[in-house]
MIPA-369640 format. One record per residue: z, y, x of N, C-alpha, C in turn; residue in one letter. Coordinates in steps of 0.05 Angstrom, whole numbers, plus 5000, padded with zeros to 4 digits. Atoms other than C-alpha are relative to their C-alpha. Example, Ala and Ser with C-alpha at 12.3 -4.5 7.8 and 13.67 -1.06 7.14 Angstrom:
BEGIN
500049765018515649105246500050245018a 499949764984514349795273501450224985s 
***
This chain:
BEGIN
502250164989515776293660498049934979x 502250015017508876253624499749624998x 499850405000507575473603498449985008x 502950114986500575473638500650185017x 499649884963499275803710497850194986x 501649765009496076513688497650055026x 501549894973489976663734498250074986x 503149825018486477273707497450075018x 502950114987481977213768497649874992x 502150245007479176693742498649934970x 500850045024478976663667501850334982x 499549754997483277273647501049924965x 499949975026485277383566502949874991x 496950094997492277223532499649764985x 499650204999495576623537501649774976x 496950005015499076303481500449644994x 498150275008502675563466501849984982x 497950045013506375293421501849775012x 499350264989508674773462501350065029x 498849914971513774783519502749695001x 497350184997520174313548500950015027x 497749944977526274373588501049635010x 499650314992527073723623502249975033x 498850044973532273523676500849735005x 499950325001533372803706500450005021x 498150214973535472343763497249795009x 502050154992528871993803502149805008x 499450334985530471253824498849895019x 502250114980527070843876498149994984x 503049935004520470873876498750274977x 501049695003520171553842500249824964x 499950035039522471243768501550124995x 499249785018524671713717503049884998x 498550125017532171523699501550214989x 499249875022534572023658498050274999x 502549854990529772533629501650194978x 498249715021531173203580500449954980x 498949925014532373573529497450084977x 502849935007527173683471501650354979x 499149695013527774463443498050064984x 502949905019523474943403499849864972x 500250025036525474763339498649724991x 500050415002524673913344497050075002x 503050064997517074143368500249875031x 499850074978515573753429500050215020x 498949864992518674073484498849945032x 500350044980516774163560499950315011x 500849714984516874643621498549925018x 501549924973511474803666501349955017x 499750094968510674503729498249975006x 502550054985504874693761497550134977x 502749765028500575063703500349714976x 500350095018501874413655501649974986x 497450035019506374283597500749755006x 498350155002508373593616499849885026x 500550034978510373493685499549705009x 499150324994509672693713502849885007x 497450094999515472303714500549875030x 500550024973512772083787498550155017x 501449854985509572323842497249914998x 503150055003501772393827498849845027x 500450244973501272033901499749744995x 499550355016503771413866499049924980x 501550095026499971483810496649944996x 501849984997493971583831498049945026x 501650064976492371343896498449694992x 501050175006487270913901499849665015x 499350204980486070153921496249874991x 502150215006479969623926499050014975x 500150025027480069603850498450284991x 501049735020474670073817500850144983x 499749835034476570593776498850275002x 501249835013473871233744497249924999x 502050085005467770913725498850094979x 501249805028463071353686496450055002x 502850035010455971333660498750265004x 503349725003450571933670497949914998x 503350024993443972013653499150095026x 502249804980438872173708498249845005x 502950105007431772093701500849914976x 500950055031428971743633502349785004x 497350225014435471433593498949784992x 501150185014429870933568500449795020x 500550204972429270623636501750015024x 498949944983434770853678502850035000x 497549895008442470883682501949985023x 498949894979446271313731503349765002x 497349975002453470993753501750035016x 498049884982459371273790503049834993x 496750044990466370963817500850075025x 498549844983471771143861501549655004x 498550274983475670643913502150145011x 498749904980480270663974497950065015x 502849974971475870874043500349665004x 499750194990477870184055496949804996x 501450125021472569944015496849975015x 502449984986465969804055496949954983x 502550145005460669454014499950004967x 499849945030460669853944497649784986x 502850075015455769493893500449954969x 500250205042453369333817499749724998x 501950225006452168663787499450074967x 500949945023447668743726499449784979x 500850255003446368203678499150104971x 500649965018443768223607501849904973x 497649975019448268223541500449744992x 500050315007449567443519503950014986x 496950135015456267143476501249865014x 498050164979458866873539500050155031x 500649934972460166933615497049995013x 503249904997453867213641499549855028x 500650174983449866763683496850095015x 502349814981443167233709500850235006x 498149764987447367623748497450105024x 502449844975442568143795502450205012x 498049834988446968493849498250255014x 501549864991444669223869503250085017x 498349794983448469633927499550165003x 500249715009450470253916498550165020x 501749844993445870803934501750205022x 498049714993451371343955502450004999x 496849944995458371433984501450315015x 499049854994462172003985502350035008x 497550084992468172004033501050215006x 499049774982472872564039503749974990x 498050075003480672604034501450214977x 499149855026485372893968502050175012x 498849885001489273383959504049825008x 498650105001494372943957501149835023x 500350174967493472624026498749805007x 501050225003490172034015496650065009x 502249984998482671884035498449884976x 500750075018478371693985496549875000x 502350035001470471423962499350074980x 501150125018466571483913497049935004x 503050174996459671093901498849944984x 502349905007453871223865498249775005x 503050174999447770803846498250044974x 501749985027442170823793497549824999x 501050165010439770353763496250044987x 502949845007431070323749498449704989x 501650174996426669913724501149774969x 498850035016430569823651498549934981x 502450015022427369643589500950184976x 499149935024428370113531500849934976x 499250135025432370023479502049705001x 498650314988437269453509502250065011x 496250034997444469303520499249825017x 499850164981446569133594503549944999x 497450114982452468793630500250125019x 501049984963454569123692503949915010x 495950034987461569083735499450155024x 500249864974462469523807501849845017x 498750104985465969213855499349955032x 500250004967466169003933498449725007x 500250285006463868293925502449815003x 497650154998470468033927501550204980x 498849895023474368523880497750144986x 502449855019470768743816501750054967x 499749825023472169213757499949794976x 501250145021471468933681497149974996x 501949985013464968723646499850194987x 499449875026463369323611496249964986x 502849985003456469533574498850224996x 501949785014451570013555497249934993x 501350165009445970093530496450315004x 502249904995438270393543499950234977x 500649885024435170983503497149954993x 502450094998429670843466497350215005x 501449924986422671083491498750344987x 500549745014421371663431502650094979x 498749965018425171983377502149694989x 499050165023430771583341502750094996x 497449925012437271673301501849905027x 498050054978443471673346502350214995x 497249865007450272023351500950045021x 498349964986453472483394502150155007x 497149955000460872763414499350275014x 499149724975462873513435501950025012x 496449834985469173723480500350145012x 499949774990470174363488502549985023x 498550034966475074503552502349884999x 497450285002480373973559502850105021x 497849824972483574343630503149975003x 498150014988490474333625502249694987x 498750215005494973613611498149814984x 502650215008488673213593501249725000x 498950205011492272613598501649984972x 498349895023497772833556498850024971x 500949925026494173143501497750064990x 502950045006486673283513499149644987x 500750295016486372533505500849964971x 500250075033487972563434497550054988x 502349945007480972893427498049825001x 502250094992477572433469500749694983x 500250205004480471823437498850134963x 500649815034479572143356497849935007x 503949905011471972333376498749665003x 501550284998470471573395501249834981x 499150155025474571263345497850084976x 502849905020469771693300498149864997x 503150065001462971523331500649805028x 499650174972465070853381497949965012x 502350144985458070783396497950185002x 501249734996456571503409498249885018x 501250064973450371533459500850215017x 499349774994452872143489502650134997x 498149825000458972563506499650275018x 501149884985457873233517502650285008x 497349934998462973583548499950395012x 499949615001463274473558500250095021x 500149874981465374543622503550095001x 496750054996473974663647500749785003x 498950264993474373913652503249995006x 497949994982480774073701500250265002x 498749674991485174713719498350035021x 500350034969484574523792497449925013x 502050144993477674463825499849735017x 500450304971479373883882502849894994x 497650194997486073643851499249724987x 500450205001485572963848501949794982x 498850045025491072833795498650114978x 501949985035487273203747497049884996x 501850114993481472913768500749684985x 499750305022484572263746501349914984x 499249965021488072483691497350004980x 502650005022480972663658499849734997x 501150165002478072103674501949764986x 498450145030484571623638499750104976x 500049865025483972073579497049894990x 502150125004476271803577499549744998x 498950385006478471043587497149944997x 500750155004474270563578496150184978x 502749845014468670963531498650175024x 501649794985466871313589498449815015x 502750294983463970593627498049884978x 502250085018459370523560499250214985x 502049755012457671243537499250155014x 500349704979453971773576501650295002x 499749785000456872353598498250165005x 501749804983453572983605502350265007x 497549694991457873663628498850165013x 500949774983456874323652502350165011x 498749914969459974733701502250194980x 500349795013464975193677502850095028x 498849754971469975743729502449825014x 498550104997475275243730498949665025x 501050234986471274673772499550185029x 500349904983470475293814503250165023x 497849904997477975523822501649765020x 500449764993480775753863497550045016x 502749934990473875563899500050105034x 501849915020470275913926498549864988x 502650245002464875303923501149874976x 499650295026463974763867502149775005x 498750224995469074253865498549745012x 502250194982466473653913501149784981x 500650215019468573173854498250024985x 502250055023462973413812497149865008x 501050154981458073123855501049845012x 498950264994461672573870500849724983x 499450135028463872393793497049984995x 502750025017457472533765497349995018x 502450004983450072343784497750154974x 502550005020446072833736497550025018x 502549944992438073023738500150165021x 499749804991435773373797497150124991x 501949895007431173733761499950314988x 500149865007434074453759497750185019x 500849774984430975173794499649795031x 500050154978427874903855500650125029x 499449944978428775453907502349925015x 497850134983433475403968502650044989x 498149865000438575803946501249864974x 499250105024438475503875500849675005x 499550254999438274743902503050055020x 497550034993444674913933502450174985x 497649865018448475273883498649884972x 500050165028445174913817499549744993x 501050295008443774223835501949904984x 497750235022447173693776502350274984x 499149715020449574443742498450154986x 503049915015442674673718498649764991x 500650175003439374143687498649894972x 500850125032435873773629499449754994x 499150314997436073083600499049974967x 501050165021431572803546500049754983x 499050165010434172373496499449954963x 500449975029431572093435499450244986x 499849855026428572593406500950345000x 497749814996433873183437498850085026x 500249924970432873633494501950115017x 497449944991439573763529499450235025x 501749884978438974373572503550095011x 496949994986445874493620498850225020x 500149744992447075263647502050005015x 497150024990451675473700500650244994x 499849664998454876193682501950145021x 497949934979458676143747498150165020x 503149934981451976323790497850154976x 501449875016449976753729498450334999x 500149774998448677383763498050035026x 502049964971443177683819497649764996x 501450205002437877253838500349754986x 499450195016441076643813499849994968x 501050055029440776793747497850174991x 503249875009433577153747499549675005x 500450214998432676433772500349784970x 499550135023435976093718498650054971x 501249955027432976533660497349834997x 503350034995425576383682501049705000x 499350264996427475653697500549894963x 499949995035430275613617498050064984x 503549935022424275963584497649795007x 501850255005419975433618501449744992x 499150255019424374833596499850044971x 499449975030425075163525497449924997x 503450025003416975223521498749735006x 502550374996414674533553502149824982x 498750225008419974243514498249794965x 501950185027415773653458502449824990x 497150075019422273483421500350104974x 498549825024424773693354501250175009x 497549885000431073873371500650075041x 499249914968433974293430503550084998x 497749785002441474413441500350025038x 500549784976443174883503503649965001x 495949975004451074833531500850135034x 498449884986454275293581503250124996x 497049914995461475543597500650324983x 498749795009462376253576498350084970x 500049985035460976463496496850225004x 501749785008454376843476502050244983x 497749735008459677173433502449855007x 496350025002467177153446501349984982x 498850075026471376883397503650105011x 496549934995478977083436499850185026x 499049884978481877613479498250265010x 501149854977477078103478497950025031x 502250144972472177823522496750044984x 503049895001464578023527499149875017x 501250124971460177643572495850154985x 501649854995454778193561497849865016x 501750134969450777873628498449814990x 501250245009449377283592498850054980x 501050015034447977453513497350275016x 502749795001443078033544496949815015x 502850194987438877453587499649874983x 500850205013438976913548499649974972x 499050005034440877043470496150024994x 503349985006432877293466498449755001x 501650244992430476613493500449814978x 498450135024434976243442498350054977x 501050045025432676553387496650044996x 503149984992424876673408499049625001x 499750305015425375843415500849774982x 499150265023428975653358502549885011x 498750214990434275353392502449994982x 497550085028438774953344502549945004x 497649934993445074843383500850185013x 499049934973447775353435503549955004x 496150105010455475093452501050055034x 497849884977460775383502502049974993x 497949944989466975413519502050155007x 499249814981472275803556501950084986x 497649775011476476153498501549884989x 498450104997479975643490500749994960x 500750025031478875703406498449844988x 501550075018475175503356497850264980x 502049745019468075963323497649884998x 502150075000461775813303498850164972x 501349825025456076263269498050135008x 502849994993449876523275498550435004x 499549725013446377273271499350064979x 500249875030445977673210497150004999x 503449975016438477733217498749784987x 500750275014437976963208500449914972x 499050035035441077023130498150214989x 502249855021434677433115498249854995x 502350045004428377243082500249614995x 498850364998431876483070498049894978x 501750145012427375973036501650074958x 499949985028427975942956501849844988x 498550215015433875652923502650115033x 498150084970438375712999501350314988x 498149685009444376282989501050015035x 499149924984446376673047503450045010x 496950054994453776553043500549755009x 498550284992453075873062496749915018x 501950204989445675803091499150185026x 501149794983441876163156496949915008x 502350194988435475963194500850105034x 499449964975435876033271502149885014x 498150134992440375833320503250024997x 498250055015446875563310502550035030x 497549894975453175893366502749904993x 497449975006458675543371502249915030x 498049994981465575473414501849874988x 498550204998470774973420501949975030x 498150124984476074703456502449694993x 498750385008479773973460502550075011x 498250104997485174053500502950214989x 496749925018493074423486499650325009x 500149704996491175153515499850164989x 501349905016490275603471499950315002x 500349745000488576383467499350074969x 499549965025489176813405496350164992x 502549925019483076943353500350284989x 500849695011480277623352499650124976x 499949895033480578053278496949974995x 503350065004474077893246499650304994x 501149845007472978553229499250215031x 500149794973472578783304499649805023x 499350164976471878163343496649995015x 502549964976464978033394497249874986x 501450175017461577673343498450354983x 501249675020460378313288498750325017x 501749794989459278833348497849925011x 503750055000452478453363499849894989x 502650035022450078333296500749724997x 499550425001453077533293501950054978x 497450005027457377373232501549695012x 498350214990462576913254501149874986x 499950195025462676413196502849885000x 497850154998468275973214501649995029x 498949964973473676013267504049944995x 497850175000480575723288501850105024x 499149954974485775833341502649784993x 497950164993491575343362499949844991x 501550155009487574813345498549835022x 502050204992484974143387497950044985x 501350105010478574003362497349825012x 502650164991471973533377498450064976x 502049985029465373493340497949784998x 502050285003461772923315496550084986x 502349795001453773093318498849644988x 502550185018448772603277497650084994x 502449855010441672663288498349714987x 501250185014437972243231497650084989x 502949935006430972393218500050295010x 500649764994429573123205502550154996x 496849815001437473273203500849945020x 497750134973441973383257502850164985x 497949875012449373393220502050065019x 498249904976455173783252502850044991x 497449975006462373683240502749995022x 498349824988468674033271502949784990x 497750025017475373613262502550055022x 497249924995482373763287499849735008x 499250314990485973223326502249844973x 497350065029490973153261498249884984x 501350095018485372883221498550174981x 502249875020481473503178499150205016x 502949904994475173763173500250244997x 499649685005475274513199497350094991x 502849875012467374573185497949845010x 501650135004461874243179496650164987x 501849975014454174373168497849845009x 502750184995446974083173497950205005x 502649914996440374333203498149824995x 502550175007434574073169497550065005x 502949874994427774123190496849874986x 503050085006419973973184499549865015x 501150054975416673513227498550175016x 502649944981410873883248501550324998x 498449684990412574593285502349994999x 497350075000419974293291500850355012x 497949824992421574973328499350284996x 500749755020418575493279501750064979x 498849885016423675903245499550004965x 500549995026419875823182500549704994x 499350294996421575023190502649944994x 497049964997428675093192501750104991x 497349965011435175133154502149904994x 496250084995443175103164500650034979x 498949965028446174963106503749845007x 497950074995454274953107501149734972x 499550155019457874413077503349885001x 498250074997464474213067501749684990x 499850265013463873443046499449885032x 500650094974464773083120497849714984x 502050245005459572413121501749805007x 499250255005462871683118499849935033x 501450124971459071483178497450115014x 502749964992453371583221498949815021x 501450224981448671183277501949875022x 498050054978454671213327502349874988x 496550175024459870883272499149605012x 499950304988456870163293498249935013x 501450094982453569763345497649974992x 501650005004446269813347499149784995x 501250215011442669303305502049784981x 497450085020450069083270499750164986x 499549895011450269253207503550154993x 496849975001457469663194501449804966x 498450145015462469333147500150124979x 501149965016461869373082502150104991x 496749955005469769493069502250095006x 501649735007471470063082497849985016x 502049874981465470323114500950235027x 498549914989465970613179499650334998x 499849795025468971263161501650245035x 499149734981470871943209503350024989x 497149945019477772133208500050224969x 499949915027480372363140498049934973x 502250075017474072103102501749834994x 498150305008476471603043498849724999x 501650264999474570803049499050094977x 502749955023468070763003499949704997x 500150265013468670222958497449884999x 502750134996462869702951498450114963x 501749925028457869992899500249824974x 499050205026458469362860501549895003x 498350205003464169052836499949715001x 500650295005464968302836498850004968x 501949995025460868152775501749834980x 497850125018466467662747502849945011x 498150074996473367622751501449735006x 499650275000476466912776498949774975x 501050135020472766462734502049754981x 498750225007478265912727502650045003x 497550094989485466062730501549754995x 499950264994490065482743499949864976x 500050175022488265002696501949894976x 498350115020494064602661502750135015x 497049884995500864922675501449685000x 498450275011506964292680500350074972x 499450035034507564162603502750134995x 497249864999515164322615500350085030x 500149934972514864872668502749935015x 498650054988519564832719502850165004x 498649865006523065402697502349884980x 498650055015526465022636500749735009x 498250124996532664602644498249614986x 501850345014530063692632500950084977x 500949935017527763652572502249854977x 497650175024532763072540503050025023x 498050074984539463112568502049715004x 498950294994543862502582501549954974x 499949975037544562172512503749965003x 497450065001552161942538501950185019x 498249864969556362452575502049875008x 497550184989561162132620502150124992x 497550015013567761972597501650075018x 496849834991573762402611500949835020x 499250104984576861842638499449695003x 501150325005577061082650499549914978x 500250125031574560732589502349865000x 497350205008580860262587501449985020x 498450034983586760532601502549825007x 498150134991592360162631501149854970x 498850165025594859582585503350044999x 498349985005601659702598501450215013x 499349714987603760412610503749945005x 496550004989610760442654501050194980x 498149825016616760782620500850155018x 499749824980618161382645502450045020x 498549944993625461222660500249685007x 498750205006628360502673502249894982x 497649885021632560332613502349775010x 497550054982636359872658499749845020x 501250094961636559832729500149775012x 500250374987637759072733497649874998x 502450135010631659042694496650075010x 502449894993624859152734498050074985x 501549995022619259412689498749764996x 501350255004615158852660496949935000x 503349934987607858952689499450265016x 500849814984605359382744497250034977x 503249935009598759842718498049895006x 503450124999592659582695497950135010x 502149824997586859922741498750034980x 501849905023581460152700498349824997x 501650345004576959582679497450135013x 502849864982570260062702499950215010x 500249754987567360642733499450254976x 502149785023565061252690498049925001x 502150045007560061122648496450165017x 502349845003552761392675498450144976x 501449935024548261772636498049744990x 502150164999543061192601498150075011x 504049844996537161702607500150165024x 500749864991535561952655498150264992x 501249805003532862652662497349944997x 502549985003525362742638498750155027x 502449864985520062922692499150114994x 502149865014515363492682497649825004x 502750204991508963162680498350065023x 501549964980506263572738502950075021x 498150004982512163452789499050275020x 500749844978512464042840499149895018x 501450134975509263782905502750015026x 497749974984514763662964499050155029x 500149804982516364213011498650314981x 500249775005515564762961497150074990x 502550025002507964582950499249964979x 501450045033505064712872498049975006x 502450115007498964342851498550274982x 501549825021496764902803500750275015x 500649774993496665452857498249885027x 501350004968492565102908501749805018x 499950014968496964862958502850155007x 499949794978500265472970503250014996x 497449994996507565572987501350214974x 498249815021512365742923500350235010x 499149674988513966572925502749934994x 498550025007519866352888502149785007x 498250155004522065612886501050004977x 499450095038523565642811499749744997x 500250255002519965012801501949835014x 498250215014525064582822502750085011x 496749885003531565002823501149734972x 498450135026533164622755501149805006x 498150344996533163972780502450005024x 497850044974537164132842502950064980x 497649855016541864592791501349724985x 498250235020542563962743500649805008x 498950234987543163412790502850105013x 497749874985548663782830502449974974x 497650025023553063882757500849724988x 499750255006552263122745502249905028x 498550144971554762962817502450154996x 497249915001560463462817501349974969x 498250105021562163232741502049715008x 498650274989563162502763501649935027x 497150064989566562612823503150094995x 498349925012571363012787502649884991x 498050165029573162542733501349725021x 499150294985573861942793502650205012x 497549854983577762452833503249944973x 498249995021582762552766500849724994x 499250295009582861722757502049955023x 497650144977585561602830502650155000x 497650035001590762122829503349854974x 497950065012593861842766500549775006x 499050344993593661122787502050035025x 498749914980597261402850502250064994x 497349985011602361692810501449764979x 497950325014604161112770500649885012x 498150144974604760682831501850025005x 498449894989609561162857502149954974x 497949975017613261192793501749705003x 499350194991614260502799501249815013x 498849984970616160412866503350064998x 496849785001622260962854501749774982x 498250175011623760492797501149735006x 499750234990623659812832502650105020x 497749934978628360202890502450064987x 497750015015632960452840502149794996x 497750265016635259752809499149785028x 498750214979636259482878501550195011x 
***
């Protein structure tokens, strides 16, 4: 049995994992796990397919996922201007009649100019799973750029958390955003290691931009809300954007009716009939700071539809008044695994690409890792730039987030080198995400593993003026990741100075200047006699052995005649043992009681040293003198007795 569900229909090329498990168990009421497997494969985590994923649920996705009153998959899109507008989508039971937002503005407390809007749009149809379902749609207008809201979704009687987001501003500005290449199969499981990594990175990404495979299954509704857990909480305060890719179509034929249901993008692709029903919220573009995001479908890439789409692209590329353009569809300009060509596409579009400059193009699909540019772009390079590490033109790359993986074609024969592309850097059996930073006239680009290192990294730097003239423009590789960028902390907080905030594997960055002096005062006077050494005078009289004055008339040990009683019983002891005169010396700075030194502050002994001594030397005083009393009574005890025997005798 293959560990994923093979469907060369649909995506086609070989399959490979390192990851599998044999699991057998005993369900309980309510569908709980109580005994579960066996882990194999050489102590690598272990699982078997069930159902095309490596780790089956321990319940029934019915129970896991059905829904109630309580909003969830709540997720951000742009559509229309991000300055002034912000798309948002949740999911209910049908039960649910009277979807709505309340919006309020960002404050250090419970928000008190609460504005309630009701949702625009409900989409009601029933899951795979049996259940009926909603989701509901609204968009927000009338925003001010550049501003952090409050919102919550709810029914007016149940309602979601506070979360936030936040406006884009009205032109150009620095900002940061996330890639994830196809996530598709156990996205809970294991794609989410990507998706949490890439926000741990950049928590205050504006943007996530996601390839296209989302899910195996186009209308299952477990993976459906598997993605969306794996997105948690970052997904109700960062934008998503996504494009279409075969798997939203599988087994199809049509678009999955969650994508239009999850997401509310622009409708601003191809306007004919044919195209407004096969590319709406899958063709698309979305202006952001600065960036021109252009979203391709290569599922409807063929015939009219995609004479549609080319023409439709060459005028977005051309009216576009941006710097920067990146371009993201599903299947590869070149193929990085399996033997795969998507010819159809690199012969329409690759010309447009590089005729506008375009500085990202990013896909999907092979389930790898590549990125690299063509060989004609390492000609004629500015002065000082080396062609082993620099290019001008656009920049091709492919990715994948979640556990699938397919094997990396020989560079010396792979799809890359038979059209003229040099395939710089490339990976297979490999998570990865990519953290994008555009800061003036750079937009930086780094590649990391979910394990923590940097597979590659480079920077496009440009000119202002003619931003998308070839003679403007150069990629220079680099293998030093950056500390931080705009998306490391909340806009208008400065980040922390200690470490700084830092990408995985980057090391904390000390503060440029040291403290300028070392403690100025340690503790002042120490006790004169620390507390370490034994009092200083000891007791000038050690107690006496035994009573000072013993018995005046010591009995005979025998009677020397029994008529004759002895002639005085024992004299007790006239005193007690002597005390010492002196007492032990004080240190002059007594420890403080409860363990509390004066010459650290305050602060709780590590030790207790300080006054071990006196406990040590009071204790040997007390157990000397009861000693020597103990040793006085039994001998007065035995003389009594002696006594006694002799008085009974001589009667």
């Amino acid at each position: 049995m293959s560990w994923f569900r093979r469907r060369p229909e649909a995506d086609g090329g070989a399959t490979r994992s390192r990851l599998g498990r044999s699991t057998a168990g005993l369900v309980g009421a309510g569908g709980v796990l109580v005994v579960a497997g066996t882990l194999a494969l050489g102590g690598s985590i272990a699982a078997v397919a069930n159902g095309g994923g490596l780790a089956p649920p321990p319940v029934s996705p019915a129970l896991v996922h059905v829904p109630t009153a309580m909003p969830d998959r709540v997720t951000l899109t742009p559509s229309g201007d991000p300055a002034t507008t912000q798309a948002i989508s949740w999911r209910t039971s049908a039960a649910v009649t009277a979807p709505q937002v309340q919006l309020a503005s960002v404050g250090p407390t419970t928000p008190t100019d609460v504005v309630t809007i009701a949702a625009a749009t409900t989409d009601e149809f029933t899951t795979d799973l049996g259940y009926p379902i909603k989701y509901h749609s609204t968009t927000l207008s009338g925003l001010t750029p550049d501003s952090r809201y409050l919102y919550r979704v709810g029914d007016g009687e149940t309602w979601g958390a506070w979360s936030e987001f936040a406006t884009a501003t009205e032109g150009a500005s620095d900002f940061s955003f996330i890639i994830q290449g196809d996530a598709q199969n156990d996205v809970k499981s294991y794609a989410s290691r990507a998706f949490r990594a890439a926000t741990e990175a950049r928590p205050f990404a504006d943007l996530v931009v996601h390839l296209g495979d989302l899910i195996d299954t186009d209308n299952s509704d477990a993976e459906w809300g598997e993605w969306n857990y794996a997105g948690g909480y970052s997904q109700t305060s960062i934008n998503q954007l996504a494009t279409i890719g075969n798997h939203e179509y599988y087994p199809g034929p049509g678009l999955s009716k969650y994508w239009p249901a999850q997401f509310d993008f622009p409708n601003n692709g191809p306007v004919s009939d044919a195209a407004v029903a096969e590319l709406t919220e899958s063709t698309y573009y979305v202006d952001y700071q600065g960036v021109r995001f252009i979203s391709l479908n290569t599922m409807r890439a063929s015939g009219p539809l995609m004479d549609e789409q080319t023409a439709w692209l060459e005028e977005t590329l051309a009216s576009n008044p941006h710097q920067w353009t990146v371009v993201t569809f599903h299947h590869p300009v070149f193929a990085v695994t399996s033997g795969r060509d998507n010819a159809h596409v690199r012969n329409a579009w690759l010309p447009l690409f590089e005729q506008y400059n375009v500085d990202l193009v990013l896909n999907g699909h092979d389930h790898a890792y590549g990125r690299g540019n063509l060989f004609a772009n390492e000609q004629n390079l500015p002065e000082g730039a080396d062609a082993a590490t620099s290019q001008t033109g656009p920049v091709y790359l492919v990715s994948v987030s979640g556990p699938k993986m397919y094997v990396v074609d020989p560079p010396e024969s792979n799809n890359w080198v038979k059209n003229g592309a040099n395939l710089r850097s490339s990976i297979g059996d490999t998570q990865l995400y990519q953290l994008v930073d555009v800061v003036g006239n750079e937009m930086h680009v780094e590649s990391w593993t979910v394990a923590g290192d940097l597979q590659d990294a480079f920077t496009i730097t440009k000119t202002p003026a003619e931003a998308r003239a070839a003679s403007t423009k150069l990629v220079t590789d680099t293998d030093e990741p950056r500390a931080s960028g705009p998306g490391s902390a909340r806009s208008g907080v400065a980040a922390p100075t200690l470490p700084d905030p830092t990408v995985p594997g980057a090391e904390p960055v000390e503060p440029t200047t040291p403290p300028t002096t070392p403690p100025t005062t340690p503790p002042t006077t120490p006790p004169t006699t620390p507390p370490t050494t034994p009092p200083t005078t000891p007791p000038t009289t050690e107690p006496t052995p035994g009573p000072t004055t013993p018995p005046t008339t010591e009995p005979t040990p025998e009677p020397t005649d029994p008529a004759t009683p002895p002639t005085g019983q024992p004299t007790e002891p006239t005193g007690a043992p002597t005390e010492p005169t002196t007492a032990p010396t004080d240190p002059t700075t007594p420890p403080v009681a409860g363990g509390l030194s004066p010459t650290n502050g305050g602060a709780l002994s590590s030790t207790g040293a300080d006054v071990m001594p006196w406990i040590t030397g009071g204790s040997l005083v007390l157990a000397a003198g009861a000693g020597l009393l103990l040793v006085a009574r039994r001998r007065h005890r035995a003389e009594q007795g002696d006594a006694q025997n002799r008085a009974e005798g001589s009667a």
